[in-house]
C-alpha positions in Angstrom: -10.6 16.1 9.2 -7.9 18.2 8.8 -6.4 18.5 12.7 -6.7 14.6 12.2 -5.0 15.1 9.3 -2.0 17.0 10.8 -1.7 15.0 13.8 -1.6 11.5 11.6 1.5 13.0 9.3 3.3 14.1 12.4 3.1 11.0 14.4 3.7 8.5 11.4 6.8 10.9 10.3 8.5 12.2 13.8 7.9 9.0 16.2 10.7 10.0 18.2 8.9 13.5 18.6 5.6 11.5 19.2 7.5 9.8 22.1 8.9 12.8 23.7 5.4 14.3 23.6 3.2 11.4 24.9 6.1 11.4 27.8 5.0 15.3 28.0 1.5 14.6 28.0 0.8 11.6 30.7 4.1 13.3 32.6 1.9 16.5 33.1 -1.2 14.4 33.8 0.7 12.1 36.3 1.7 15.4 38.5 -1.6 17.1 38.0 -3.7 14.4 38.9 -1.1 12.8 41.1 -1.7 9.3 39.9 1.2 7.2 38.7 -1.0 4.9 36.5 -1.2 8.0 34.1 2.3 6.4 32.9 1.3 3.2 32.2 0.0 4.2 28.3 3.3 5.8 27.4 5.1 2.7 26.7 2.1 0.7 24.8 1.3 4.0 22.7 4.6 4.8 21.7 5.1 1.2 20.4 1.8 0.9 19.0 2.7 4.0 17.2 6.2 2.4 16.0 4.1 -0.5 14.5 1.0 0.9 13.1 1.2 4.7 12.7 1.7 4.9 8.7 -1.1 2.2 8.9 -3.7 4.0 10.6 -2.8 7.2 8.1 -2.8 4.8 5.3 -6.2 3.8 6.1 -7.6 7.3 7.0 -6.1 9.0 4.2 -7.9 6.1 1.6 -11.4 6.3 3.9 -11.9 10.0 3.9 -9.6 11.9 1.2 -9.9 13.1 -2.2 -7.9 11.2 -5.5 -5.1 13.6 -7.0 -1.7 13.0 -8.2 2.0 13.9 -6.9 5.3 14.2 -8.6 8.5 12.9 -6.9 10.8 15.9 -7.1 13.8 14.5 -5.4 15.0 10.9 -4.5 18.2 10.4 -2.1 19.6 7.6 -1.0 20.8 7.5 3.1 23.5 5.6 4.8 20.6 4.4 6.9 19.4 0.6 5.9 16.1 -1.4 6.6 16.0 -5.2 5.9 19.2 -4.5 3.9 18.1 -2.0 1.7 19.0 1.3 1.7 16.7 4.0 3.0 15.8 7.2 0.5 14.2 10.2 1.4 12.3 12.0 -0.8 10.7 15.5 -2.0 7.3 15.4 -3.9 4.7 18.0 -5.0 0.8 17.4 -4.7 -1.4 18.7 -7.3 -4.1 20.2 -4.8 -7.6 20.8 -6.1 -7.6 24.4 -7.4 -4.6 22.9 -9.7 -1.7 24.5 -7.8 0.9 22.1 -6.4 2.5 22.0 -2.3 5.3 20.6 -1.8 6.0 17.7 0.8 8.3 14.7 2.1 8.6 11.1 3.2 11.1 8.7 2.9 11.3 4.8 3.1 10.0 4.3 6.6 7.3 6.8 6.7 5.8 6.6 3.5 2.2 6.2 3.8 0.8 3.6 1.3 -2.5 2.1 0.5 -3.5 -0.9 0.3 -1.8 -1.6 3.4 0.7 -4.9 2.8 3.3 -5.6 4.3 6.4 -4.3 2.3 7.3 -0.8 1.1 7.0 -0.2 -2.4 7.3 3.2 -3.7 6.7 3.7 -7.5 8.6 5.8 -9.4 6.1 7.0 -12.0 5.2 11.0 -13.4 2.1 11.3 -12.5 1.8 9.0 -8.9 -1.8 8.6 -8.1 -2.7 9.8 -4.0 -5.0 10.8 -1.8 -4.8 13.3 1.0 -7.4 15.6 3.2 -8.0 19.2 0.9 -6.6 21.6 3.3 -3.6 19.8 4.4 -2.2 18.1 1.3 1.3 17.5 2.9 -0.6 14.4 3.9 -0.6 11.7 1.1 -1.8 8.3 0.9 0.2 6.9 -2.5 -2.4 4.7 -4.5 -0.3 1.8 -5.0 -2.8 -0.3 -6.9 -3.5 2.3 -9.1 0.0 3.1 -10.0 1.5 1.9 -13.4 3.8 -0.3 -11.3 0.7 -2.0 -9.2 -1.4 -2.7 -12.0 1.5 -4.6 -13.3 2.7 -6.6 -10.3 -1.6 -7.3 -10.0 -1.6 -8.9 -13.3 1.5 -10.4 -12.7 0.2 -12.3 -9.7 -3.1 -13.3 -11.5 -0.9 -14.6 -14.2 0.7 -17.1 -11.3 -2.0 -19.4 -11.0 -2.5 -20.0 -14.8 0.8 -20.3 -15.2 0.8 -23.0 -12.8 -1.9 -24.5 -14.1 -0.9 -24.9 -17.3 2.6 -26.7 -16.1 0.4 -29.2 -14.7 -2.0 -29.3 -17.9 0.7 -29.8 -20.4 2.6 -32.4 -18.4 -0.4 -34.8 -18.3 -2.9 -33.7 -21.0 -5.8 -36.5 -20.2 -5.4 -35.3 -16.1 -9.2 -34.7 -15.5 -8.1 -32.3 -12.4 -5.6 -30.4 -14.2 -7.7 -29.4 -16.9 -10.9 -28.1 -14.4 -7.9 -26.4 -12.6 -6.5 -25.0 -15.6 -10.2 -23.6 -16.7 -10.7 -22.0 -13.6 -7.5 -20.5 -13.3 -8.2 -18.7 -17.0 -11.8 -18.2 -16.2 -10.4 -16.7 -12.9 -8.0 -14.2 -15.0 -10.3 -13.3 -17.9 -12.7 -11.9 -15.4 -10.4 -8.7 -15.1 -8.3 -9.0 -18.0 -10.0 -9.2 -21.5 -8.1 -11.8 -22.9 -9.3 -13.4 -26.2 -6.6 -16.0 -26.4 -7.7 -17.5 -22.7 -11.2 -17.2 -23.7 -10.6 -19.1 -27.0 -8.6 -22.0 -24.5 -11.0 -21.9 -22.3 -13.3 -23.3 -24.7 -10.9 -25.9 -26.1 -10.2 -26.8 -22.3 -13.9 -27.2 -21.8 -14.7 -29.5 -25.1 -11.4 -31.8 -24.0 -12.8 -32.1 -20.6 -16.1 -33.1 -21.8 -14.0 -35.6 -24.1 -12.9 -37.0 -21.4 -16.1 -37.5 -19.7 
């Protein structure tokens, strides 16, 4: 786990490296073997790598590592951009499991983050919760979902569809649809979040409907 481990970090941080390398690799094999076809790969791989290196970590790191934390140590912003944003690079240290701490880096483009979503969202807490491969702790999956700023941003989005809902509900109060959709919107939130407001509406929401009826 830990040579997987090591080849992982250094293909979804040096890609230009990785490139020169798999050009090494299939060169060599090309000459050896005298085959031409050995070439074909380089091209696919070193794209495939481009697109779904940090992903492949990412999922690796989440499948078969252990939960710890990290602290960011450093953050510095580049003169490189990506989408229009600038891109940081940063310093961290990872609390390994005898209690000590390693240091290690990423920046924007090769942070490794779980779940995997398309965007990059780095959060700037103390304590950042991760995951990485005891032995070779360099390697960190950061636990986005876990974080203080994901468990916001998921309540936030759970928050979209009642909100929603209720726009609809309080523009026409005797709307049969509105109301189910408002109640299952609620019901929908109150599953995760203990909320004794929406449970207590919920109810009303219910009686109405069967008003209505």
């Amino acid at each position: 786990m830990i040579f997987i481990s090591k080849i992982l970090f250094f293909t979804s941080h040096h890609g230009f490296y990785t490139v020169i390398l798999l050009f090494i690799f299939f060169g060599l094999l090309s000459f050896v073997t005298k085959k031409a076809w050995f070439l074909a790969p380089i091209i696919p791989l070193a794209i495939l790598n481009g697109f779904a290196g940090q992903y492949l970590n990412a999922w690796f790191l989440n499948k078969y590592g252990v939960e710890s934390t990290a602290i960011i140590t450093s953050d510095v912003e580049t003169n490189s951009t990506l989408n229009n944003m600038y891109i940081h690079d940063y310093e961290a240290i990872v609390k390994k499991q005898d209690g000590k701490y390693t240091t290690t880096f990423f920046s924007t483009t090769t942070a490794t983050i779980y779940p995997i979503r398309n965007s990059i969202r780095i959060p700037s807490q103390k304590d950042l919760p991760v995951k990485y491969i005891p032995g070779y702790e360099k390697n960190i999956v950061m636990l986005y979902d876990q974080s203080i700023e994901g468990k916001i941003l998921l309540e936030y989005e759970k928050l979209a569809p009642v909100n929603s809902a209720k726009i609809k509900y309080e523009a026409d109060l005797k709307n049969k649809e509105f109301i189910e959709e408002y109640i299952a919107a609620l019901k929908d939130y109150v599953k995760k979040y203990d909320n004794e407001q929406y449970k207590v509406k919920i109810k009303e929401l219910k009686a109405e409907l069967k008003h209505l009826k």
